[in-house]
C-alpha positions in Angstrom: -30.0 37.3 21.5 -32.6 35.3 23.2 -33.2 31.6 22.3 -36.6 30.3 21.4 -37.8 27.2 22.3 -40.6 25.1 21.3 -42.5 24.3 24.1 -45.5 22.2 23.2 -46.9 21.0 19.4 -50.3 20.3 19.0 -51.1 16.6 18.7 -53.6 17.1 16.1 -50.4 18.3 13.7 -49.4 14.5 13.0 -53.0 13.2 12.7 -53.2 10.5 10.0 -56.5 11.9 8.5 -57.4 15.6 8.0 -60.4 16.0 5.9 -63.4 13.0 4.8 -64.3 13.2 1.4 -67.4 10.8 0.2 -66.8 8.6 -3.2 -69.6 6.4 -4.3 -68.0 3.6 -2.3 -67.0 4.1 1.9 -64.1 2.0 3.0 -64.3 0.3 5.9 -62.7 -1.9 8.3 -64.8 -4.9 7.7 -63.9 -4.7 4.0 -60.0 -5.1 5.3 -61.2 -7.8 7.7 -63.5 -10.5 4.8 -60.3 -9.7 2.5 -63.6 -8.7 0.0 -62.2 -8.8 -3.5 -64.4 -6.1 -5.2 -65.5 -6.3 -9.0 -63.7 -2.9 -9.4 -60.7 -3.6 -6.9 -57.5 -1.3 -8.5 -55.4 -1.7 -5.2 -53.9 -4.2 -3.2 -52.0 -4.1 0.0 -50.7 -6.6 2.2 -50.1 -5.2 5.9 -51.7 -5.3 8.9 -54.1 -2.7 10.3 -53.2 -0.5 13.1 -55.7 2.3 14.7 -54.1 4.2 17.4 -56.6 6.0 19.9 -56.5 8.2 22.7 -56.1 6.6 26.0 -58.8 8.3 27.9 -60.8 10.9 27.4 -62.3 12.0 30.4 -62.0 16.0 30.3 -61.9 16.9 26.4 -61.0 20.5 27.6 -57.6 18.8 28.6 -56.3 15.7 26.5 -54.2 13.2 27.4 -51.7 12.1 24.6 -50.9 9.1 25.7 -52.7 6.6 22.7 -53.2 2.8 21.9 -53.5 1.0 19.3 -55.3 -1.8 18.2 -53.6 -4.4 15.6 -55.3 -6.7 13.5 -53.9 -9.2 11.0 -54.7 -10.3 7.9 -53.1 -11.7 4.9 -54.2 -8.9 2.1 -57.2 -6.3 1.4 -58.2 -4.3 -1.8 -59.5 -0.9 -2.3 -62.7 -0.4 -4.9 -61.8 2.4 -7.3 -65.9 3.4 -6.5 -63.9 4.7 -3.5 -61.6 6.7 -5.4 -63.7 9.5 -6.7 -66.0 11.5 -5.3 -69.4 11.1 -5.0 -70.7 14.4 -5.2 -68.0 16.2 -7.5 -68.1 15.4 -11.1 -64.3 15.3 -11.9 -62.9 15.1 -8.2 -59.9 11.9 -7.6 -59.3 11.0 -4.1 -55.9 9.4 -3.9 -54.4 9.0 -0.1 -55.2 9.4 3.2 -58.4 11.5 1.8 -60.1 8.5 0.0 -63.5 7.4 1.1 -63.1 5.7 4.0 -64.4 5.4 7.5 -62.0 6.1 10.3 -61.2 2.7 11.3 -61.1 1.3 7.5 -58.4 3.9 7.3 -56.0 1.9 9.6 -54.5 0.0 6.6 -54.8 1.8 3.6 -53.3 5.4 4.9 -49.5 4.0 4.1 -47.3 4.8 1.2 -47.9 1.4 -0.8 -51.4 2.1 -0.6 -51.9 5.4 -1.3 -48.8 5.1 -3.6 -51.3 2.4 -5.9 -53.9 4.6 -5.1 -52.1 7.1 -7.3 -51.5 5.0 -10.2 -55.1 3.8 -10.4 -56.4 7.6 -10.6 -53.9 8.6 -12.9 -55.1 6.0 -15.2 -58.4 6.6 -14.8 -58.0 10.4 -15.5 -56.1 9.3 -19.1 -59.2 7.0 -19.5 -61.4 10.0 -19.0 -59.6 11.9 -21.6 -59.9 9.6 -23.8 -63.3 9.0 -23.7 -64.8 12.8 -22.6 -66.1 11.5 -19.7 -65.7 12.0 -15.6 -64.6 9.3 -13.1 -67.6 7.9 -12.5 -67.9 7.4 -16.3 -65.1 4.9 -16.3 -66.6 3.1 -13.7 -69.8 2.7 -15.0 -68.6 2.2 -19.3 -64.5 1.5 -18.9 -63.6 -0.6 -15.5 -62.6 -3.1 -17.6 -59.8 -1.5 -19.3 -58.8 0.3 -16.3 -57.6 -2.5 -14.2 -56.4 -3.8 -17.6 -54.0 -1.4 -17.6 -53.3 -1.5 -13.5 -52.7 -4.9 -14.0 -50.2 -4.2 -17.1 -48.0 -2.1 -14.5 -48.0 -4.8 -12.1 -49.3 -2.1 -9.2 -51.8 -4.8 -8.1 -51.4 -8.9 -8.4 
């Protein structure tokens, strides 16, 4: 019986984002970097960033994998829930590594803690959408308020 062997795996398999999706709100790295507390923050996270990169590129027909990654510290970021729907789709949550963000401003959130709160928020929100017949950007606009009430009654964010 002959024995098969794995003999090469794409990098591109362990990636730490796969698709973009656009909420009314883009996360970005300078929003992790000023620590800006938003008006509709729903998640908090206190880690560093971390954005690994390919070394060099010089013939994209042939990669290297060999990566780097750039670390930068800071004491604790929030996530907008603007950044947590999308901003094209009337009744599309983003929770994880597909919320709006840009590539760098991913280099934080894209953990389990994160995207873990991430979860709760949306989940809330969708009961609040229930509730009142409307879509996410509906809570945002009329029901913030009693969103990160309740967020803040789990004790997901501080």
């Amino acid at each position: 019986m002959p024995t098969l062997a794995l003999e090469w795996v794409s990098y591109l398999v362990g990636k730490r984002e796969s698709r973009r999706l656009k909420g009314d709100y883009i996360y970005t790295f300078n929003d992790e970097r000023y620590m800006v507390e938003f008006p509709d923050a729903v998640v908090m996270e206190k880690r560093s960033i971390d954005v690994h990169y390919q070394q060099i590129e010089a013939d994209t027909s042939q990669p290297d994998f060999l990566s780097e990654a750039l670390y930068y510290q800071v004491d604790h970021y929030y996530i907008p829930y603007r950044s947590l729907y999308s901003a094209n789709i009337n009744n599309l949550f983003m929770a994880g590594r597909c919320f709006s963000s840009s590539h760098v401003g991913l280099g934080g959130p894209r953990v389990m803690n994160t995207t873990g709160q991430m979860g709760v928020a949306v989940g809330y929100a969708a009961s609040l959408c229930k509730k009142y017949g409307t879509n996410p950007r509906g809570i945002y606009d009329n029901h913030i308020k009693e969103l990160k009430s309740l967020i803040d009654r789990s004790g997901t964010i501080e």
